[in-house]
N, C-alpha and C positions, 0 to 999 in steps of 0.2 A: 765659478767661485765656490768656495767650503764654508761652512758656517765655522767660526772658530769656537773653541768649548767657551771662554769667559773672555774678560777685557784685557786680563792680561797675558792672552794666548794670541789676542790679536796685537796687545802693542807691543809682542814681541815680532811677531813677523806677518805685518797685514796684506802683503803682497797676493792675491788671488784669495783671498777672504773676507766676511764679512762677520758682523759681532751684531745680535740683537740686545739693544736693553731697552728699558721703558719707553712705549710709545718712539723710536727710533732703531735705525738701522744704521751703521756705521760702516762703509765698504772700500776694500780697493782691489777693483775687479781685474788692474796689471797695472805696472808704474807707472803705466799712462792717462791712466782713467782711476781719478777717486770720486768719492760724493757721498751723498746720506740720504736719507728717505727720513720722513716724520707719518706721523699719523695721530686717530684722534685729537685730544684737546693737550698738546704739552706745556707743560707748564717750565716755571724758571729753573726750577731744581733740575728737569729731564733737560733742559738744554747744557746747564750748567755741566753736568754729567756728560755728557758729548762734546764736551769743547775739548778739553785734554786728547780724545781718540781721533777729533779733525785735524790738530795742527801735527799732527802725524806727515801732514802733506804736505809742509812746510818747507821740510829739508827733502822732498822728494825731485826726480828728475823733471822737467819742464812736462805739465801733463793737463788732459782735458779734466773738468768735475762735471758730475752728475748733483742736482740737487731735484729729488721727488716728493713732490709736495702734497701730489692729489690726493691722496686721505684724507688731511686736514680737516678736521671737522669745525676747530675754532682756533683764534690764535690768541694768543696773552700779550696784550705790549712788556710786559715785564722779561716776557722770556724772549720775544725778539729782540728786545733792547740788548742780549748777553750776544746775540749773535752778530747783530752792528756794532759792538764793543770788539767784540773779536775780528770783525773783519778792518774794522780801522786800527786796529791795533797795529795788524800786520799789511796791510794796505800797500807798502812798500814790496814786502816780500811777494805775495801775490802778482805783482805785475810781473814778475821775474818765474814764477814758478806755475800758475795757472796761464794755461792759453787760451781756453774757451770757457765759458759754461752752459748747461742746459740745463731750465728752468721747468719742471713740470709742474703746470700749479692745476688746485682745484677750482669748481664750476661757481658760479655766481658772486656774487661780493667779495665773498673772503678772496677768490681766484683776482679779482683785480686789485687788491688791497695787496696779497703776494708779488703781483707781478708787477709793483711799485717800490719794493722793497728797494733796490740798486737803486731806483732814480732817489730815494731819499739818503740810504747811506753809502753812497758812491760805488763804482762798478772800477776796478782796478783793469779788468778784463774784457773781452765781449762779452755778453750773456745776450740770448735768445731765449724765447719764454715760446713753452708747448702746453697744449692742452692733454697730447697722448705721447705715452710714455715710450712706445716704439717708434714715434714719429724720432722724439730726441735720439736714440737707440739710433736710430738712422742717420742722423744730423753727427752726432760723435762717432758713426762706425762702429757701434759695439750692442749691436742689435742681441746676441747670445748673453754677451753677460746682462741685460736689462731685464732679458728673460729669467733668468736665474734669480737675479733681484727681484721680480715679478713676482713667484712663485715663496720665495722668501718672504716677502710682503704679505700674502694673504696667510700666509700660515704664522705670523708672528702678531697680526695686525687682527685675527681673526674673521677677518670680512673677505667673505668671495667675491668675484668679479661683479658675478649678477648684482650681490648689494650692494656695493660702490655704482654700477651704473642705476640700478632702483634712486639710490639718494642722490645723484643726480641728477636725475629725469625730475624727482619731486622739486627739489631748489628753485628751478626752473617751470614749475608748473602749477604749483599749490591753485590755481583758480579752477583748474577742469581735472584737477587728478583723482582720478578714479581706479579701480585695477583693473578693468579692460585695457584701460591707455596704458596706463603703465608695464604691464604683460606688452603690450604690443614695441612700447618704448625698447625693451630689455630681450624683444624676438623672445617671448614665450608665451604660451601659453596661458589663461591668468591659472588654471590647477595648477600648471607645471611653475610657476612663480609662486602660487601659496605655500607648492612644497617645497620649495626653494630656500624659502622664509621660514619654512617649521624648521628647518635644517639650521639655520645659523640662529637658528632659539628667538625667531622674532615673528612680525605677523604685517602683512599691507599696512591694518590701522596704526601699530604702532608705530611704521616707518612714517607713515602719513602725518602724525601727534608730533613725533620726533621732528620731522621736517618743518611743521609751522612754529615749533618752539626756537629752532634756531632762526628765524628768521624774524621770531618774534622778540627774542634779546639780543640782535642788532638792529633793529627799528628800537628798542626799548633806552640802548645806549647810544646810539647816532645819531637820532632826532629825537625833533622836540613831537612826534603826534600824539594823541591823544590813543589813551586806552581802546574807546572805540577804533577810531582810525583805523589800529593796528589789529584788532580785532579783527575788522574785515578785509584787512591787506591781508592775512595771512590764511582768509581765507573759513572762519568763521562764521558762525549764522549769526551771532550774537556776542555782545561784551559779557555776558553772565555765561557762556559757550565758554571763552578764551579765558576768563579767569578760574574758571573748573580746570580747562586745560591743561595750566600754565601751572596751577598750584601740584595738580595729579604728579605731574613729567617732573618739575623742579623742586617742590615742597614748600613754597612762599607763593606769594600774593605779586601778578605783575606789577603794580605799583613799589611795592617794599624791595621785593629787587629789582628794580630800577637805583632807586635811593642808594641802594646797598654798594651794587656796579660801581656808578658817578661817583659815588665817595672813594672806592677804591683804587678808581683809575683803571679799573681791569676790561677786560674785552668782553664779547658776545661770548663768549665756550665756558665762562667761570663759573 
């Protein structure tokens, strides 16, 4: 695949190219194979802006989709809700024009809350849901262009390999992670992961702060526990610990955005 210059160099001919814009990727790696990538936290407007460059596949020949989710840092129901709009819209079309899908989603909560997506707004097609991007690459035959997408991905997404597997090693561990484990999780060294981390402009602790905060505003919006509670589900010494945390990383008081979220109806990544 090519990267195309802008959007409308790919919606003239998106045949073996791909188009980055905000927080997505747009691709059609042969008129067999289309799909998208997301990352970070996207929001309504950044889906809204990608719907127009997916129904591109519409009128395309009978073909497999790619959909890569593992970035994901948080989701918006606001802005999922454009893409259940979009896929019911054309629901009819899709049975006729998609044949498969591969679902790569990300690690912990958010990754099953992804991979529930079809069962709640209906699946037109088969989909299969992966955890690794080359496992799907294999499943659709098209192990090169995923690579290619792969490589596009870290350099638009700005996250290297090493820090996507660091945050998800921590998602899954916030109780004993430490950076020996972590080094060891990501096969390195723990120098050779500090350098790793000075390089993509971050630090262990910060990944560490970063990780219990996400996991501390979906315990904040999902359940009812208590500030404590969460304090120490996420791994915490203390609730006067987790409310420094929380305020330092977000700029509010766990409590007040809590309130904030529930009123808005918005998700864990707002």
């Amino acid at each position: 695949m090519k990267p195309a210059a802008d959007v409308e160099e790919y919606r003239q001919d998106p045949a073996g190219a791909y188009v980055v814009v905000p927080r997505a990727i747009v691709f059609c790696a042969r008129p067999t194979l289309w799909g998208f990538s997301l990352w970070g936290a996207p929001t309504e407007t950044d889906i809204r802006r990608i719907v127009p460059l997916l129904s591109l596949e519409l009128d395309a020949v009978p073909h497999a989709s790619l959909v890569d989710v593992r970035r994901l840092e948080a989701g918006d129901p606001r802005a999922f809700g454009v893409l259940t709009r979009y896929l019911r819209a054309n629901f009819d079309t899709f049975r006729t024009c998609v044949t498969r899908l591969a679902l790569v989603r990300p690690p912990g909560l958010l990754g099953a809350t992804v991979a529930g997506f079809y069962q709640v707004a209906g699946s037109p097609y088969p989909v299969r849901v992966f955890d690794d991007l080359r496992a799907a690459g294999a499943w659709l035959r098209a192990s090169e262009a995923v690579a290619t997408l792969d490589a596009a991905l870290e350099t638009a997404s700005g996250m290297s390999p090493v820090l996507l597997q660091l945050r998800r090693w921590l998602d899954g561990h916030l109780g004993d992670a430490s950076l020996p484990r972590a080094a060891r999780a990501v096969s390195r060294a723990p120098r050779s992961l500090q350098r790793d981390l000075r390089g993509a402009g971050s630090s262990f602790q910060e990944e560490l702060d970063a990780a219990r905060v996400r996991l501390a505003k979906r315990l904040l919006v999902e359940s009812d526990s208590t500030l404590t509670e969460i304090a120490y589900d996420i791994g915490c010494a203390s609730p006067q610990h987790f409310s420094t945390l929380f305020r330092r990383v977000v700029g509010a008081q766990p409590s007040t955005w809590r309130l904030t979220a529930r009123r808005r109806g918005t998700s864990a990544g707002s």
